[in-house]
PDB file of N, CA, C and O in Angstrom:
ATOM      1  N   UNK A   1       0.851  -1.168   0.000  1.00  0.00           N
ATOM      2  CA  UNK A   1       0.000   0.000   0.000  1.00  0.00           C
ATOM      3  C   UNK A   1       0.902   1.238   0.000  1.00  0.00           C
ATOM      4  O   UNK A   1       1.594   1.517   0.979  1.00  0.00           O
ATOM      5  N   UNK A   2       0.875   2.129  -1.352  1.00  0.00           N
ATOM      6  CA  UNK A   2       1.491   3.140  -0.588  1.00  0.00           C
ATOM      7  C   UNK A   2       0.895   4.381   0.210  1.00  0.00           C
ATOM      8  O   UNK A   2      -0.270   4.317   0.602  1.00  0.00           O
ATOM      9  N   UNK A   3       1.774   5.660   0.491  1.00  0.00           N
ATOM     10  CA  UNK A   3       1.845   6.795   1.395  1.00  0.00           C
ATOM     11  C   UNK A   3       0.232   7.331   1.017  1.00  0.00           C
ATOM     12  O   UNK A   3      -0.669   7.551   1.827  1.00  0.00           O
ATOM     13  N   UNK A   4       0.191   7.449  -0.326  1.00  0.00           N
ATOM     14  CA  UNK A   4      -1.382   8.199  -0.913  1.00  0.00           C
ATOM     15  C   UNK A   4      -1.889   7.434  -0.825  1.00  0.00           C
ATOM     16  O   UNK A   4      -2.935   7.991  -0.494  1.00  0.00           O
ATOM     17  N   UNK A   5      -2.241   5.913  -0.832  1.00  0.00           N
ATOM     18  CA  UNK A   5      -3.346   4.712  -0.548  1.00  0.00           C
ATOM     19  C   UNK A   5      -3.627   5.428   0.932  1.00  0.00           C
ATOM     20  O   UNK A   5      -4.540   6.214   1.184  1.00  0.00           O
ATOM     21  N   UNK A   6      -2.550   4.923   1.883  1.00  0.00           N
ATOM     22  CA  UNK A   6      -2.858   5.048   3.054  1.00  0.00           C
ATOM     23  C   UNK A   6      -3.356   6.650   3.651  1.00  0.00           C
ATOM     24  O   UNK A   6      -4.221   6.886   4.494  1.00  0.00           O
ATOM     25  N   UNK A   7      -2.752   7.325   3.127  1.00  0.00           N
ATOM     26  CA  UNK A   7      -3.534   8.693   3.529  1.00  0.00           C
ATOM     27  C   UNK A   7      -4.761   8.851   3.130  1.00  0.00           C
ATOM     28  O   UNK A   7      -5.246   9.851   3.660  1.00  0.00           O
ATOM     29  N   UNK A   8      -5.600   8.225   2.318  1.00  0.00           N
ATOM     30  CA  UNK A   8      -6.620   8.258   1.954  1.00  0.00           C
ATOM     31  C   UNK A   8      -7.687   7.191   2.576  1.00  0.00           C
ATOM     32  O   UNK A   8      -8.878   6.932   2.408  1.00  0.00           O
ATOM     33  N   UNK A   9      -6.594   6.701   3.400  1.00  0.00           N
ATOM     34  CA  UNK A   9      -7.502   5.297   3.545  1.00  0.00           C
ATOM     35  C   UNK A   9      -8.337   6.158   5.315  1.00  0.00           C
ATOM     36  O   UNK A   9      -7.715   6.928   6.046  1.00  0.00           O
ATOM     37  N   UNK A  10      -9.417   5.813   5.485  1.00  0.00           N
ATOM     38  CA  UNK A  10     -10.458   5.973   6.825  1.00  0.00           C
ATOM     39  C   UNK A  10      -9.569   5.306   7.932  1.00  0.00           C
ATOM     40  O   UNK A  10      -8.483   4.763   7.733  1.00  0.00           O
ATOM     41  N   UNK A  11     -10.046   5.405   8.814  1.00  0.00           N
ATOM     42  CA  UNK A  11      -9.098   5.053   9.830  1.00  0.00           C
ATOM     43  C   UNK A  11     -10.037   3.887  10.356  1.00  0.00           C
ATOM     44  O   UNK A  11      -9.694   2.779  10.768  1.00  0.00           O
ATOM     45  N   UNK A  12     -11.140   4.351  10.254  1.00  0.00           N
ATOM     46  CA  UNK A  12     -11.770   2.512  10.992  1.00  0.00           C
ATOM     47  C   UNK A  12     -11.642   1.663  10.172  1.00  0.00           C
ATOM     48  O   UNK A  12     -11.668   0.544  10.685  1.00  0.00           O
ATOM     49  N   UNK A  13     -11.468   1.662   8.749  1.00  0.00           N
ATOM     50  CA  UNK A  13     -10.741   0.981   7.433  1.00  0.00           C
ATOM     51  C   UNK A  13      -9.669   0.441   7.574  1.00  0.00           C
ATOM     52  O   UNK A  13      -9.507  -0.709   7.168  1.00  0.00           O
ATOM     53  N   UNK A  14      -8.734   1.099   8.149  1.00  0.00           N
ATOM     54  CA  UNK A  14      -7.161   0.840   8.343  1.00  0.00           C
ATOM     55  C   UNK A  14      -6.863   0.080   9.558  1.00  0.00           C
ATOM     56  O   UNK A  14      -5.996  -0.793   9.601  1.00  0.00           O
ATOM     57  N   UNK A  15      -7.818   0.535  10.841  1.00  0.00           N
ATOM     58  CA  UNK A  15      -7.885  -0.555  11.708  1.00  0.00           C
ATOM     59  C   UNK A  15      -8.467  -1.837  11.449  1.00  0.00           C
ATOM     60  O   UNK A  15      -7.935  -2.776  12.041  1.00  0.00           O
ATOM     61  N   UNK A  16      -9.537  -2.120  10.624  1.00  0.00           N
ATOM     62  CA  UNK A  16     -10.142  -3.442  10.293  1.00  0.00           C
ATOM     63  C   UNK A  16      -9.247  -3.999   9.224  1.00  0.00           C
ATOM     64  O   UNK A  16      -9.262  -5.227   9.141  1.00  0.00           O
ATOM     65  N   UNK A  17      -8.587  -3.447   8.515  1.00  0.00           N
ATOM     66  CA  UNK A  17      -7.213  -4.093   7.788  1.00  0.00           C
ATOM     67  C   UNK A  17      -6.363  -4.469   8.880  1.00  0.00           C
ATOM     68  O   UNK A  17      -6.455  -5.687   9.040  1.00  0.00           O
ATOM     69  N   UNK A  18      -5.590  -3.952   9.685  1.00  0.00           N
ATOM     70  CA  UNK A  18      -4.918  -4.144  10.544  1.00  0.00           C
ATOM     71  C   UNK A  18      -5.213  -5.336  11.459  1.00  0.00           C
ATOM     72  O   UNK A  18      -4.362  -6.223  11.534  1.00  0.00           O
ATOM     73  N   UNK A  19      -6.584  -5.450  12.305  1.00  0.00           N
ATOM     74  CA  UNK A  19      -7.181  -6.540  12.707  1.00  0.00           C
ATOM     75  C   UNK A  19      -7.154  -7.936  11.704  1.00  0.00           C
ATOM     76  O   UNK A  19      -7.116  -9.076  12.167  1.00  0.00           O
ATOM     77  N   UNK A  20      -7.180  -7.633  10.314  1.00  0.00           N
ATOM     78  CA  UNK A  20      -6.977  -8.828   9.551  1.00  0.00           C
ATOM     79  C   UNK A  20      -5.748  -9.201   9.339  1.00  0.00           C
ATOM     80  O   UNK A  20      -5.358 -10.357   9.173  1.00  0.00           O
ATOM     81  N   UNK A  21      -4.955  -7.976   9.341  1.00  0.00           N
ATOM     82  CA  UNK A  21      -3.120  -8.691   8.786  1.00  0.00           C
ATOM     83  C   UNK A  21      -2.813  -9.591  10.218  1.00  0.00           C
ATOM     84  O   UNK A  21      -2.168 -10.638  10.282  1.00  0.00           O
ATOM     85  N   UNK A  22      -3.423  -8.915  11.253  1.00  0.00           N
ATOM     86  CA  UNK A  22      -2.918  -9.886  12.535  1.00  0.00           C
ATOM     87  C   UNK A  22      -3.149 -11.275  12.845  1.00  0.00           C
ATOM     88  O   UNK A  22      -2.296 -12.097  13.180  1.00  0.00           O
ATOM     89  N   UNK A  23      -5.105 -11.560  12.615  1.00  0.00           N
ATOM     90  CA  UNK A  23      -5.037 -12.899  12.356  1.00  0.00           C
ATOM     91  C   UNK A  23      -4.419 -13.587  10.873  1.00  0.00           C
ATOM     92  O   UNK A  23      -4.007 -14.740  10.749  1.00  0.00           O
ATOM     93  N   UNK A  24      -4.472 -12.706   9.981  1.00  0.00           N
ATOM     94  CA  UNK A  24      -2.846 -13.461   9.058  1.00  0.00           C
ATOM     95  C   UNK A  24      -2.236 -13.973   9.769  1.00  0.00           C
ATOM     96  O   UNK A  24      -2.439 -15.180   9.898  1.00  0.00           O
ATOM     97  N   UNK A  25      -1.050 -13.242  10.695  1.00  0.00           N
ATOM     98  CA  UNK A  25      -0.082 -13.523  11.292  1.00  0.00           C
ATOM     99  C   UNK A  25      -0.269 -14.779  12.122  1.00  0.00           C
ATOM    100  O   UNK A  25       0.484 -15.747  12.007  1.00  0.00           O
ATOM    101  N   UNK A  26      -0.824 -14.756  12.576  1.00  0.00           N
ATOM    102  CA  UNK A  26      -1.488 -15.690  13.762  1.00  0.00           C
ATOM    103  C   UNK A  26      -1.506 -17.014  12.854  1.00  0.00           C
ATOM    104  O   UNK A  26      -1.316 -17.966  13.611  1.00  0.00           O
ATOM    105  N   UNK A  27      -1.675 -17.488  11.406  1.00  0.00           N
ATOM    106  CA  UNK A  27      -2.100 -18.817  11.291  1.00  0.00           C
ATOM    107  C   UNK A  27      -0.088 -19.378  10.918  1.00  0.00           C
ATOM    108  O   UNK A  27       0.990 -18.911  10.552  1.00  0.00           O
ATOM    109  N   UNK A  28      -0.748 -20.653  11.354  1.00  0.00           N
ATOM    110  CA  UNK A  28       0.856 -21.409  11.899  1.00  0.00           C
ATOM    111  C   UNK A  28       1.302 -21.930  10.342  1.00  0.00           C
ATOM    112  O   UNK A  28       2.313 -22.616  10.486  1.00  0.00           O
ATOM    113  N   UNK A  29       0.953 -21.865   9.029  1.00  0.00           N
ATOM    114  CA  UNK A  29       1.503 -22.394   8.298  1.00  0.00           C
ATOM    115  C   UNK A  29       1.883 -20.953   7.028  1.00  0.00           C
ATOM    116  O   UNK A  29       2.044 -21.006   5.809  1.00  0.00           O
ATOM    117  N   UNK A  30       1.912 -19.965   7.838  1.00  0.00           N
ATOM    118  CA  UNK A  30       2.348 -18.671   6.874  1.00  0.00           C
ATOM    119  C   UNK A  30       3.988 -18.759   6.422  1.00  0.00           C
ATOM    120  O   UNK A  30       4.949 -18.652   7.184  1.00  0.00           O
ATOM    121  N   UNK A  31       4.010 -18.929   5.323  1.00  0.00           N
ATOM    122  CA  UNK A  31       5.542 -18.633   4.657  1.00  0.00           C
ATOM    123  C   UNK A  31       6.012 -17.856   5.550  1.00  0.00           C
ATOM    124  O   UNK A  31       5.267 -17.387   6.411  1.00  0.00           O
ATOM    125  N   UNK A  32       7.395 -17.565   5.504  1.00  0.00           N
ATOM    126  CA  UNK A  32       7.861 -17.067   6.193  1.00  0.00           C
ATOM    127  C   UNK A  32       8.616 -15.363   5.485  1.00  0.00           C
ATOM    128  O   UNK A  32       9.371 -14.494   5.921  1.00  0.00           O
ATOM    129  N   UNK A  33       7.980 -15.577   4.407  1.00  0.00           N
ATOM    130  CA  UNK A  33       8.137 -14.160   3.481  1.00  0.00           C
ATOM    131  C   UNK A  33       6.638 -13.600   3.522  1.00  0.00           C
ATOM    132  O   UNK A  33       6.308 -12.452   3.817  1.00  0.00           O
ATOM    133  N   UNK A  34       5.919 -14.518   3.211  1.00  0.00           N
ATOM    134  CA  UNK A  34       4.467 -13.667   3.429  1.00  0.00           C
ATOM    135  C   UNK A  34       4.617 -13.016   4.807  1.00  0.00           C
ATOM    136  O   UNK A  34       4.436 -11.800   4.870  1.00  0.00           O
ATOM    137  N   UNK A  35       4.923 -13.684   5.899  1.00  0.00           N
ATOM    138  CA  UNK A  35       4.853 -13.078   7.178  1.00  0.00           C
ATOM    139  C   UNK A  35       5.738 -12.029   7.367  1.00  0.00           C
ATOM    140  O   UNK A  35       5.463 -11.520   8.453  1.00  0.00           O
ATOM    141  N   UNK A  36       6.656 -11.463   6.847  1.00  0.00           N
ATOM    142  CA  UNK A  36       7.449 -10.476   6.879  1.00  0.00           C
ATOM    143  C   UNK A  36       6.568  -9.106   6.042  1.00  0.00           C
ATOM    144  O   UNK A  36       5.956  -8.110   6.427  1.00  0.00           O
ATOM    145  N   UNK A  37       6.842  -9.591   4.985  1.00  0.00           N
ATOM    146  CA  UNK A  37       5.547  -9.060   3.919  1.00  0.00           C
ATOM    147  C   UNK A  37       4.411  -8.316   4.797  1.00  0.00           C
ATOM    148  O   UNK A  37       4.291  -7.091   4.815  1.00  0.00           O
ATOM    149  N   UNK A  38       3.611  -9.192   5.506  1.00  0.00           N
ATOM    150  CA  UNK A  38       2.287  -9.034   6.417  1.00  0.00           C
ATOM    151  C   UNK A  38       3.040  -7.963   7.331  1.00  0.00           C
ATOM    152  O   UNK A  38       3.193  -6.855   6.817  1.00  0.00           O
ATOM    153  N   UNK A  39       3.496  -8.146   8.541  1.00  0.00           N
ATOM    154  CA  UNK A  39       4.136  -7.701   9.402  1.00  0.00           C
ATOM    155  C   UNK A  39       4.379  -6.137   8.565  1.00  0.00           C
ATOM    156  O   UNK A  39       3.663  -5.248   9.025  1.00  0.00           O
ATOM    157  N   UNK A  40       5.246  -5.737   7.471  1.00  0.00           N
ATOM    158  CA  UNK A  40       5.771  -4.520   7.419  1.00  0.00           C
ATOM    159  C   UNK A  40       4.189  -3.853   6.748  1.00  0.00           C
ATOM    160  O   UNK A  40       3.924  -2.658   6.873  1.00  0.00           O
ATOM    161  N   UNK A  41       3.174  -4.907   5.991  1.00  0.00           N
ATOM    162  CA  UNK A  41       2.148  -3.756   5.898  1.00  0.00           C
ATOM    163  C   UNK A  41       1.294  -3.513   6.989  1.00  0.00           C
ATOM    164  O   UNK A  41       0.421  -2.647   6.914  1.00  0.00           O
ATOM    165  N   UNK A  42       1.485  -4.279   8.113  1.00  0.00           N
ATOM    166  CA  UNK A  42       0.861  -3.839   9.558  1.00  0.00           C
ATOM    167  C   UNK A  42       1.552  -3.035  10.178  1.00  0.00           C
ATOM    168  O   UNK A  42       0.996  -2.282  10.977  1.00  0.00           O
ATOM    169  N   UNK A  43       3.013  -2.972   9.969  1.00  0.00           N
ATOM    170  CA  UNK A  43       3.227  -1.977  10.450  1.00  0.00           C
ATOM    171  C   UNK A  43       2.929  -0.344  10.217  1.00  0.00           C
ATOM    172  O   UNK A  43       2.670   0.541  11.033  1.00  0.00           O
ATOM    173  N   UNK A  44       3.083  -0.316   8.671  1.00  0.00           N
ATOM    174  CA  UNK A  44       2.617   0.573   7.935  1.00  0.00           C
ATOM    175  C   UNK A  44       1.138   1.207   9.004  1.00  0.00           C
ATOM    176  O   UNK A  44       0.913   2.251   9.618  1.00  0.00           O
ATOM    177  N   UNK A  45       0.564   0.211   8.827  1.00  0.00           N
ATOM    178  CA  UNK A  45      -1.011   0.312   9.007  1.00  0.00           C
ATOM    179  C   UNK A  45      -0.809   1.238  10.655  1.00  0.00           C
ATOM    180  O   UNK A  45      -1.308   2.348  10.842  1.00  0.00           O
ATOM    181  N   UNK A  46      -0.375   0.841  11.206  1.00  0.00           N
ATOM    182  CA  UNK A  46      -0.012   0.856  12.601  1.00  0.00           C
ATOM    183  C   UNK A  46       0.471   2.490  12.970  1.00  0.00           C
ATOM    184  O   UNK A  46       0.227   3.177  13.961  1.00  0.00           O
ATOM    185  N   UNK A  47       1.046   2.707  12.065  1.00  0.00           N
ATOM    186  CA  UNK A  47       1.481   4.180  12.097  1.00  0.00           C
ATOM    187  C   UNK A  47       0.622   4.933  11.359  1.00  0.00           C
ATOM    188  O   UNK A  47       0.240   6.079  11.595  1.00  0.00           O
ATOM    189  N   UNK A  48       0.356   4.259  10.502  1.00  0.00           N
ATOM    190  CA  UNK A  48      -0.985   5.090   9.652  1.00  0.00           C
ATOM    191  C   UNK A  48      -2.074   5.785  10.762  1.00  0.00           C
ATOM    192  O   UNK A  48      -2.470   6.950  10.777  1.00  0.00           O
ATOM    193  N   UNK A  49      -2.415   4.692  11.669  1.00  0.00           N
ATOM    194  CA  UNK A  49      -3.660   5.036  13.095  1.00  0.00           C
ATOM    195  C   UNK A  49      -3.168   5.745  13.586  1.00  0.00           C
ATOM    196  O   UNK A  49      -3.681   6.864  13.572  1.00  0.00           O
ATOM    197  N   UNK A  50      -1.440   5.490  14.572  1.00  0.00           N
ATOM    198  CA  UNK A  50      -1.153   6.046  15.495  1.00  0.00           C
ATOM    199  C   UNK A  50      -1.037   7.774  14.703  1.00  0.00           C
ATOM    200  O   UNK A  50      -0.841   8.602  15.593  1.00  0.00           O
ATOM    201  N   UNK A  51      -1.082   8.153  13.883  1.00  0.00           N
ATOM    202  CA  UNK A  51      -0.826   9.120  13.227  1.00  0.00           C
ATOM    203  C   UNK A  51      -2.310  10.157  13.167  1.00  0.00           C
ATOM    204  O   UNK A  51      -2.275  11.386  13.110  1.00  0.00           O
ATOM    205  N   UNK A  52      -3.262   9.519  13.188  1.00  0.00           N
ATOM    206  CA  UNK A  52      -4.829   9.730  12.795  1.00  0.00           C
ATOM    207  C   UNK A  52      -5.185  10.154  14.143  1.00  0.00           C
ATOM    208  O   UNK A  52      -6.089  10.949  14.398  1.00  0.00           O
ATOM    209  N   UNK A  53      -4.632   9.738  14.762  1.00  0.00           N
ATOM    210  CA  UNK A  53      -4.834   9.495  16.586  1.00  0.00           C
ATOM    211  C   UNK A  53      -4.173  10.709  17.305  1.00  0.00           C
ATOM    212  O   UNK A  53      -4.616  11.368  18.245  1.00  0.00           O
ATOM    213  N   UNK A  54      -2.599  10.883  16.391  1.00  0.00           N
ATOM    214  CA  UNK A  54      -2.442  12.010  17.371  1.00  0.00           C
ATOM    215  C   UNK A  54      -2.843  13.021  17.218  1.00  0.00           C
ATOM    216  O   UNK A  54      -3.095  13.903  18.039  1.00  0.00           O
ATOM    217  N   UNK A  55      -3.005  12.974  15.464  1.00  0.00           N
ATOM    218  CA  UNK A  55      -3.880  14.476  15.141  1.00  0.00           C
ATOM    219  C   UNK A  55      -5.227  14.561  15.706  1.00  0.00           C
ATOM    220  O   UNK A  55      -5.696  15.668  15.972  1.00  0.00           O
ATOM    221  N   UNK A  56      -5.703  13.787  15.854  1.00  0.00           N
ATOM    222  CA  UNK A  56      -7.307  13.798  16.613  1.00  0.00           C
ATOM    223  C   UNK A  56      -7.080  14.725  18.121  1.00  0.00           C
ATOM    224  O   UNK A  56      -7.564  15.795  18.490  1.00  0.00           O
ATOM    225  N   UNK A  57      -6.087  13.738  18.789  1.00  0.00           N
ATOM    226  CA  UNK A  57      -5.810  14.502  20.090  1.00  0.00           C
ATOM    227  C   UNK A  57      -5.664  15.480  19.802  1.00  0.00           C
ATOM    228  O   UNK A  57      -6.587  16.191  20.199  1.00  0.00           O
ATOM    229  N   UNK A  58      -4.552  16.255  18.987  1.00  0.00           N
ATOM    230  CA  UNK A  58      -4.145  17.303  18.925  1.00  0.00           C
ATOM    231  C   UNK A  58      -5.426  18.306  18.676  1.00  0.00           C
ATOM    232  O   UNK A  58      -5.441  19.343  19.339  1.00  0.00           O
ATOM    233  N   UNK A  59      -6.312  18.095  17.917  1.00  0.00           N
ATOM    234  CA  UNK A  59      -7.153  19.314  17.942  1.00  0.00           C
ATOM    235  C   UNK A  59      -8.257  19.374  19.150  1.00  0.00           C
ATOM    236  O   UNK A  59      -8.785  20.415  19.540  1.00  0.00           O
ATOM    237  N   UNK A  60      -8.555  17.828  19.763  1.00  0.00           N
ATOM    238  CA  UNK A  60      -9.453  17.682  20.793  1.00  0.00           C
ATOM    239  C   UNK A  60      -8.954  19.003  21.925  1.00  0.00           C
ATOM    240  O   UNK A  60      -9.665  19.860  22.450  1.00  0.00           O
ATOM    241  N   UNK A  61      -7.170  18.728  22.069  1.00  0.00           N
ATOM    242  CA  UNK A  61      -6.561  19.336  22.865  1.00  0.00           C
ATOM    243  C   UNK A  61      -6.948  21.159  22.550  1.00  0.00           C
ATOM    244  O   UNK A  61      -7.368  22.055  23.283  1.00  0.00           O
ATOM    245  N   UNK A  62      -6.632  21.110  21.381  1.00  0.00           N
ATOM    246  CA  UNK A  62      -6.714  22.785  20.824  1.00  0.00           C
ATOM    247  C   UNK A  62      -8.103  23.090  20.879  1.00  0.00           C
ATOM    248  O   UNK A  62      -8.435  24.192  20.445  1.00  0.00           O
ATOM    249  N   UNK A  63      -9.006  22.307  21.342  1.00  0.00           N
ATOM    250  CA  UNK A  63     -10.015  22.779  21.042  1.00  0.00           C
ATOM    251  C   UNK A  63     -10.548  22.807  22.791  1.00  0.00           C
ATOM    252  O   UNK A  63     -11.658  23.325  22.666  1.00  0.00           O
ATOM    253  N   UNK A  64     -10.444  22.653  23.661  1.00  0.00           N
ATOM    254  CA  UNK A  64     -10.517  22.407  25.393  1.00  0.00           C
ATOM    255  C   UNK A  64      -9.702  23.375  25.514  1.00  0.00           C
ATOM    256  O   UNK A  64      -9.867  24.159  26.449  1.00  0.00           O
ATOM    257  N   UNK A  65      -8.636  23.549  24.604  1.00  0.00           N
ATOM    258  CA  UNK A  65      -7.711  24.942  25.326  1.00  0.00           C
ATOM    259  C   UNK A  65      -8.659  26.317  25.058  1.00  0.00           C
ATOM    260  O   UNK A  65      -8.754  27.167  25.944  1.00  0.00           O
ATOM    261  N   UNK A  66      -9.169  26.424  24.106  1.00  0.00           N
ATOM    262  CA  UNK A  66      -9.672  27.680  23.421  1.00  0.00           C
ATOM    263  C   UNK A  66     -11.053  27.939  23.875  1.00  0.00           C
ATOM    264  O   UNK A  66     -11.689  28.978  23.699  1.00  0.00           O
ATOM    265  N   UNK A  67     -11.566  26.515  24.680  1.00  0.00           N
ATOM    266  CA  UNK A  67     -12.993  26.435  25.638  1.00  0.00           C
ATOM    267  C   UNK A  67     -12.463  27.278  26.880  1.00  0.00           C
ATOM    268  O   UNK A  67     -13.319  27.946  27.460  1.00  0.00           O
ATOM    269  N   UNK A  68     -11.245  27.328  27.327  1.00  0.00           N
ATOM    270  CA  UNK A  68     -11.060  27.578  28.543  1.00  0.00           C
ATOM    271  C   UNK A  68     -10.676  29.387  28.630  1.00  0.00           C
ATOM    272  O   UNK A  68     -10.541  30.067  29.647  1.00  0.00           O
ATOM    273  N   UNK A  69     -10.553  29.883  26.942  1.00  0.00           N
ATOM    274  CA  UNK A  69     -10.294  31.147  26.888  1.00  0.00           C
ATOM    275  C   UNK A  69     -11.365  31.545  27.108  1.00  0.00           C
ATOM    276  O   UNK A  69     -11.575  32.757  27.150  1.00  0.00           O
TER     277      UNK A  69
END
């Protein structure tokens, strides 16, 4: 997936991808290249959220600060 897939991609999208690359991971007869494979697009995925997440905070935050002006 690349940078513009994933920036485009929804975030409850990217978590329910994410929830699937994991039970990927999870079954005991995965190549051991697919599982690397899997793994770096979960990781991807993984930062994709944590990324969605901090900007969320970040304006929740900017926005409780500017309640309090």
């Amino acid at each position: 997936m690349t940078d513009s897939e994933l920036d485009a991609l929804p975030f409850a999208h990217a978590l329910d991808r994410l929830d699937a690359l994991t039970a990927q991971l999870d079954a005991p007869d995965l190549p051991l290249e697919t599982a690397v494979e899997t793994y770096e697009q979960g990781m991807a995925l993984a930062r994709h959220c944590l990324a969605r997440l901090d900007a969320a905070q970040a304006r929740v935050t900017h926005l409780a600060l500017a309640d309090d002006d």
